[in-house]
Structures are given as structure tokens and as C-alpha cells.
C-alpha positions as CSV (number, residue, x, y, z in Angstrom):
1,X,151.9,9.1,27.1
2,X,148.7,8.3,29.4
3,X,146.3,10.5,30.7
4,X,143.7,10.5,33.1
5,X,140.2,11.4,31.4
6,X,138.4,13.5,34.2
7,X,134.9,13.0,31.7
8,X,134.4,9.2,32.0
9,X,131.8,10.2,34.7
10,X,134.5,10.5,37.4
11,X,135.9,7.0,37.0
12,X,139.4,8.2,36.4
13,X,139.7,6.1,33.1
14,X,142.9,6.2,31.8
15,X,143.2,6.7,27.7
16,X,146.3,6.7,25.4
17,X,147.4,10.1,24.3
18,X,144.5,12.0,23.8
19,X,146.1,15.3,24.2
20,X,143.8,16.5,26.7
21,X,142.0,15.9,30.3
22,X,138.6,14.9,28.5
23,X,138.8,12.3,26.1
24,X,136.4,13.0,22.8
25,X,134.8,10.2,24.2
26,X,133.8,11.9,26.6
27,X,130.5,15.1,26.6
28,X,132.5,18.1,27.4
29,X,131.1,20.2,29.3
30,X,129.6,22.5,26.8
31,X,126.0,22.3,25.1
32,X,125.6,20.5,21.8
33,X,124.8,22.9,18.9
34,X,122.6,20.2,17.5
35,X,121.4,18.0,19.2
36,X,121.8,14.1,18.6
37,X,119.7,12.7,16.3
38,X,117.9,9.9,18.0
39,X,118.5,7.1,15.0
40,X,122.4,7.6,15.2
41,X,123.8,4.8,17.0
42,X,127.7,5.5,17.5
43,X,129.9,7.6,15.7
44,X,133.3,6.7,14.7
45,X,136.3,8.5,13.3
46,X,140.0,6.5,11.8
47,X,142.0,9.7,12.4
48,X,141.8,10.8,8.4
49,X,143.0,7.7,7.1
50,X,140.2,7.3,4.2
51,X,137.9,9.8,2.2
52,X,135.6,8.7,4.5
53,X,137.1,9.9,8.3
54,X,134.1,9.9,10.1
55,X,131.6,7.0,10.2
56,X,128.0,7.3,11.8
57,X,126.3,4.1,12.3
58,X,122.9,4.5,12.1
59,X,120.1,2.5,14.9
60,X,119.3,0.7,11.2
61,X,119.8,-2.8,10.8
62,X,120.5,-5.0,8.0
63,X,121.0,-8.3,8.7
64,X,124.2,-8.4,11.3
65,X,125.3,-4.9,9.9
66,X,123.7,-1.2,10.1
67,X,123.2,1.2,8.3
68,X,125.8,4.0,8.4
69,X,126.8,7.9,6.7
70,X,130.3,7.8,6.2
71,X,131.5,11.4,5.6
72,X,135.2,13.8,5.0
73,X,135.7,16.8,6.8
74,X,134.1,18.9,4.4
75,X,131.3,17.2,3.2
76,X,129.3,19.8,1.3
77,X,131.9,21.4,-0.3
78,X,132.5,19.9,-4.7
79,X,135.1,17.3,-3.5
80,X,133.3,16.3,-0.3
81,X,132.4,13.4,0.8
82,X,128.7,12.0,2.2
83,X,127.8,8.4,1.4
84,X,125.4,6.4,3.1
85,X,126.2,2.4,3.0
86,X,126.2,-0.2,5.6
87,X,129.0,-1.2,8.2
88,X,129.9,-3.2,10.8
89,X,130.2,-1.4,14.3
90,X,133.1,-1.2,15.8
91,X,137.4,-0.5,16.1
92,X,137.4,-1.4,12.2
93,X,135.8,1.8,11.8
94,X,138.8,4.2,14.3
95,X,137.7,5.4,17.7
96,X,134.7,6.3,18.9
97,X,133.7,9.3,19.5
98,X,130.9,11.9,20.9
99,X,128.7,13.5,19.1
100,X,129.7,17.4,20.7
101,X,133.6,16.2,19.4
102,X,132.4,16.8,15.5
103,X,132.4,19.9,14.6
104,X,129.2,22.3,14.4
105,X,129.3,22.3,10.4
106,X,129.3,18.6,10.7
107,X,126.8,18.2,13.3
108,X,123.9,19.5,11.2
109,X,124.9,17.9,7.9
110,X,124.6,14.7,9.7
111,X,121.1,16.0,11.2
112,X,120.3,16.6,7.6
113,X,121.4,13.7,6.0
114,X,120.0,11.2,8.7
115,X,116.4,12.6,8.6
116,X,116.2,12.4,4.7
């Protein structure tokens, strides 16, 4: 199933099943907790596939790569996950996503870790 995304700034984008009318693309249309931190580039997310579900890919280059913080959805807890490394930007990574579609927990643990 298709949907219309009414948050691609009006265009009427049509996604694959996102299960909503904004896409997590998309800023809904609430205030960020946190806001962005300024070196984050994109952020990424494969769906739980690997330990590491979320990628952020940092404004960090090395070479044709970045920098990124791959991290699980609980990455402070003993068996969490929060690894910096470097990546390639892009689809190999899941979809992209906005940073007010992570969750608030995850939102300032990627503040944290991205100013260290």
C-alpha cells in the first residue's frame, strides 16, 4: 500500500507503506526535544536488522566516507549499543529518517555522544 505524505512540504509525495499520513521523513509537526546537533549530517535507520538500527552520519569526512555513531534502541542500557566508526551515506545504511522520528531518550544520547 501507498500513501500520500502530507509533510513533504505539500508536494503530495507518495511513499511505500509508511503507516501514516507523514512519512518519518518528514518534521511532524511537533517541537524537537533536542534539538539537532549541527555536525549530524543524516540519520539512518535498516528497520532493526543489525545491533546497530540506527546510523547517524556525522558532517565528518574521511576520505570519501564520514564519520558516523551507529547505535540499538537502548543504547545506554549493559547490552546497548553506541559505536562510533565511519560509513558510507546512503540506502546501504535503511531509510532515512528525521531527527524528531528518534525517540527523546535517543535524541540526547546522540547530543551527548556527538559533542564528546
Amino acid at each position: 500500500m501507498s500513501l500520500i505524505c502530507f509533510g513533504c512540504a505539500g508536494t503530495g509525495t507518495i511513499h511505500g507503506d509508511q503507516g501514516s499520513e507523514i512519512c518519518r521523513v518528514c518534521t511532524p509537526a511537533v517541537p524537537p526535544s533536542m534539538p539537532k546537533p549541527s555536525n549530524v549530517r543524516s540519520i539512518w535507520d535498516n528497520g532493526g536488522s543489525t545491533q546497530d538500527r540506527y546510523t547517524v552520519v556525522l558532517d565528518l569526512p574521511v576520505g570519501s566516507l564520514f564519520e558516523c555513531l551507529g547505535l540499538d534502541d537502548q543504547p545506554t542500557r549493559p547490552l546497548g549499543f553506541s559505536q562510533f566508526s565511519i560509513c558510507e551515506e546512503g540506502p546501504c545504511l535503511g531509510e532515512r529518517i528525521n531527527w524528531l522520528a528518534l525517540p527523546e531518550h535517543l535524541q540526547k544520547h546522540i547530543a551527548a555522544r556527538v559533542s564528546e
